[in-house]
N, C-alpha and C positions, 0 to 999 in steps of 0.2 A: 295810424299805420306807419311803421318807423319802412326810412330808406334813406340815401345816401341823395343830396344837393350839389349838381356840381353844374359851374359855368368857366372854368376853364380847360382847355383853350376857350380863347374869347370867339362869340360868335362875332360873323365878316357878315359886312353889306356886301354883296355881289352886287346887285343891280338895284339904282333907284326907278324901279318899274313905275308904280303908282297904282300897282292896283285896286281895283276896287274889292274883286273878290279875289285870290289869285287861287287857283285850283290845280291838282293830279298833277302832280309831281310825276314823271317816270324818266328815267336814265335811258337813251340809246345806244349803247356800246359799239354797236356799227359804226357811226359817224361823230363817236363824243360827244354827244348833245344832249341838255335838257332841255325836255319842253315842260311846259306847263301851259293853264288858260286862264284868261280873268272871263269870269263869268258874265258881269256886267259891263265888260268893255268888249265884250265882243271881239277876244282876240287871239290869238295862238302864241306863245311864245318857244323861242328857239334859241336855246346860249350855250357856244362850244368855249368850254373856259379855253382850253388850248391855243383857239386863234381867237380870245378875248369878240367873237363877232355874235350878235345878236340881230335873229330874225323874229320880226312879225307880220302875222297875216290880219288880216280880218275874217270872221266867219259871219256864214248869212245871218245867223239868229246869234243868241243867247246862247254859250258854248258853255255846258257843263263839266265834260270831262272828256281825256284823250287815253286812249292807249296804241301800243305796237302793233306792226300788223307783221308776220311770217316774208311779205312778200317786201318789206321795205317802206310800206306805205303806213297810214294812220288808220284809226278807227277813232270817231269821235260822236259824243253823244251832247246834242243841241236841248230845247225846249221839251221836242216831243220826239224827234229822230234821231236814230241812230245812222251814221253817213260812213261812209269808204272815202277816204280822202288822201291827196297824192302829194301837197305840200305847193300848192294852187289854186286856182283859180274851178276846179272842179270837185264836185261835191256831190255823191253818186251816193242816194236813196236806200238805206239794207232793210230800217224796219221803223214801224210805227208803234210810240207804246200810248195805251190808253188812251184810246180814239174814245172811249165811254166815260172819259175824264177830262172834260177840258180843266177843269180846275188846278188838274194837278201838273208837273212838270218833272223831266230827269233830275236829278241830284247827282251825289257819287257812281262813278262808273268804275271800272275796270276790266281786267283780262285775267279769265282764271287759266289754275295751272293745266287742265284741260282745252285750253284754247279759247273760249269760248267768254262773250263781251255780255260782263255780267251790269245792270244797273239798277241803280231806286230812286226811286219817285219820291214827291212831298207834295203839300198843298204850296201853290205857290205865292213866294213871298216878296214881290215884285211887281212893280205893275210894267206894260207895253215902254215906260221913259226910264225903263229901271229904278224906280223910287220904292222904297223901302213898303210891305202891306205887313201889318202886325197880322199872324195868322199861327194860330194854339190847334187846329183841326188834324187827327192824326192818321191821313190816309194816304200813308205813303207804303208800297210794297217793294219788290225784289224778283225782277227778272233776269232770266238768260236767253242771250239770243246767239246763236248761230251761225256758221259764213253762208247758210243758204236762205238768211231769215227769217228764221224758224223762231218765233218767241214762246219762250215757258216761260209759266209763272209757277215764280217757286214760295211766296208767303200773299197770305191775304192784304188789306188796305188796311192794314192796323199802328202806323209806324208814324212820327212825328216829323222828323228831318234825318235823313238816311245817310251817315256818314260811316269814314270806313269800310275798305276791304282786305283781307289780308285771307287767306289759305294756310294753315298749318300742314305739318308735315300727319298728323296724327290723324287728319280727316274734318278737321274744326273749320268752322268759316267762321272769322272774328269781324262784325260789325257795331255800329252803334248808331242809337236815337239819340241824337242834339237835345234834341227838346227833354226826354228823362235822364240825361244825365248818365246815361248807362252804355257799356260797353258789352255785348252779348257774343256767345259762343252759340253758333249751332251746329249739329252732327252732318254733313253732307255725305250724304249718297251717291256717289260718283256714277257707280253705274244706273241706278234710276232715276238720278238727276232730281233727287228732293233733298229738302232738309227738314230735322227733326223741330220740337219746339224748341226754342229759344231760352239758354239759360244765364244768366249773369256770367260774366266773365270775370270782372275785377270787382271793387267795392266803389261807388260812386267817387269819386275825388273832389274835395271840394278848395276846387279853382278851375274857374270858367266852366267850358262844355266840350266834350268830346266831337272834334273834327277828324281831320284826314288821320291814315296813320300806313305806317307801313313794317314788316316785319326785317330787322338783322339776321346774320348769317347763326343767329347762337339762338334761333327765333323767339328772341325777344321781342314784345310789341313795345312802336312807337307812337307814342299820339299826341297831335297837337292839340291845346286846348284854347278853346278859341272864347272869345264873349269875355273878354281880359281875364283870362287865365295866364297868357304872357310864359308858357314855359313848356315843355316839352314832357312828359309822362313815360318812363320807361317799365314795361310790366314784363317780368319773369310769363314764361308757358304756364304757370299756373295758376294766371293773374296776383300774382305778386307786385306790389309796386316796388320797383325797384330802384328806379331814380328818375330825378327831377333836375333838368338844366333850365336855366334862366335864359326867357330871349328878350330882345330888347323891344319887341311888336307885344302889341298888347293881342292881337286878334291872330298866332302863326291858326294856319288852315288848311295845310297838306304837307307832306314831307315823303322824300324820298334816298336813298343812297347814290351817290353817284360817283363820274371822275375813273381814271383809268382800275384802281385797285378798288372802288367801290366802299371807299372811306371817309366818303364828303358827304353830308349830310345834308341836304337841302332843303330849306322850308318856305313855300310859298307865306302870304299873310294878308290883311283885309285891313280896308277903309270903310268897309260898307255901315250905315248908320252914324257913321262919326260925325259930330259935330267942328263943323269948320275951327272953332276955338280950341278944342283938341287937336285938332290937326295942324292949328299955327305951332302947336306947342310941342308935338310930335309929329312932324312933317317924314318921320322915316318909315309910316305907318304902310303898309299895301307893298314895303321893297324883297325880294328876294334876298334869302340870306342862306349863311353856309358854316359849319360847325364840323369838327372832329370829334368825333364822341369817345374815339378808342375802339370802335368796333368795325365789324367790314357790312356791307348788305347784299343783297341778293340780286340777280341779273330779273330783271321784269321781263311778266312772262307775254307771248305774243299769239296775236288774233290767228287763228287758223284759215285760211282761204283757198278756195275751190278749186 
């Protein structure tokens, strides 16, 4: 599949974090702030490039993903809950997903353009000290939960590792299985709150595996490709591969736009399975980094509350 290769501008280190996993990338335009999470560190991150000052929290559990909330505050999705969080030491309870699944655990979270904190599940691939469980089992699903914590489920336990969220302008919800290598478009139903079956979105790519990814102002998809793929995936609205930037992480793992004009490009990235020897040898592996691509992105959308 022909497309255009481009790595310059050169991508920047912003931050030598270390994460292990680094996750959900979103922009605050309120207060200039990225945050993001490492998953397996247990930790929130906060970086206003403007005053160069970086916060972090710890969270109780195993923190999968964060989005905005309406009122200033977060919405964050742990092991198994979803939390209302204030940028603190408090951590207030919204919903429980798959009480009938210890097995499984949140993955990819977000906030749709209706408000509402969408998330998916996987088998989990972790044990209680964070250490890596080989796990091929594919029951991972797709829910929406509510500011009243109302949880739908919107697909069966069919799905390998649940990454990507993005909303089209057209009605499309573009996700993707880790594990098949596949990027899928489904039809949502805004007002019945379902979605249709699931259809391929792009053609499989073969470098790495489809992680985080976020949509441009030209709704273009971005996706990072993780499991050393080492580069970034840009797909036209009609899964077109469009282009392919070079990162220096072998594992980027969410990305988002951010920065006053919404022109910096932001890409979390992982250490997670690496062997120490690789990491003597690429010590830049799990750092936060930042790219110009030439294009603008989109303001992220925020939790609805009561």
């Amino acid at each position: 599949m022909a497309c255009s290769q481009s790595s310059v501008p050169p991508v920047e280190m912003v931050l030598d974090c270390g994460d292990i996993v680094g996750e959900s990338v979103v922009w605050d335009e309120r207060v200039g702030a990225l945050l993001w999470v490492d998953i397996i560190g247990k930790r929130i991150h906060r970086f206003k490039p403007a005053q160069k000052t970086h916060d972090i929290w710890d969270a109780p559990d195993f923190v999968t993903g964060i989005g905005l909330r309406e009122d200033g505050g977060a919405i964050v999705g742990l092991m198994k809950e979803v939390c209302l969080w204030d940028f603190g030491d408090n951590w207030q309870s919204l919903a429980t997903i798959e009480k009938d699944r210890p097995e499984n655990r949140l993955n990819e979270c977000g906030v749709a353009p209706d408000g509402a904190f969408w998330v998916g599940t996987m088998r989990n691939n972790f044990d209680a000290a964070g250490v890596p469980i080989a796990t091929t089992e594919k029951t991972g699903a797709y829910y929406r939960i509510q500011s009243d914590g109302d949880v739908k489920r919107l697909t069966d336990n069919q799905y390998g590792i649940t990454n990507t969220m993005a909303w089209t302008d057209d009605g499309r919800f573009l996700t993707a299985d880790t594990t098949a290598n596949q990027i899928y478009a489904f039809a949502y139903d805004r007002e019945q709150q379902t979605l249709a079956e699931p259809v391929p979105f792009a053609e499989p790519l073969e470098r790495g595996l489809p992680d985080g990814s976020c949509l441009d102002a030209e709704g273009y998809l971005w996706n990072c490709r993780v499991v050393g793929g080492a580069c970034l995936a840009r797909y036209a609205p009609d899964g077109r591969l469009d282009r392919i930037v070079e990162l220096p992480c072998s594992w980027p793992t969410s990305c988002g736009f951010g920065g006053p004009d919404l022109r910096s490009l932001f890409i979390t990235s992982a250490k997670f399975t690496m062997s120490p020897e690789h990491l003597q040898k690429y010590p830049q592996e799990g750092s936060l980094w930042r790219v110009d691509v030439g294009v603008t992105g989109l303001p992220c959308h925020r939790f609805k509350v009561i």
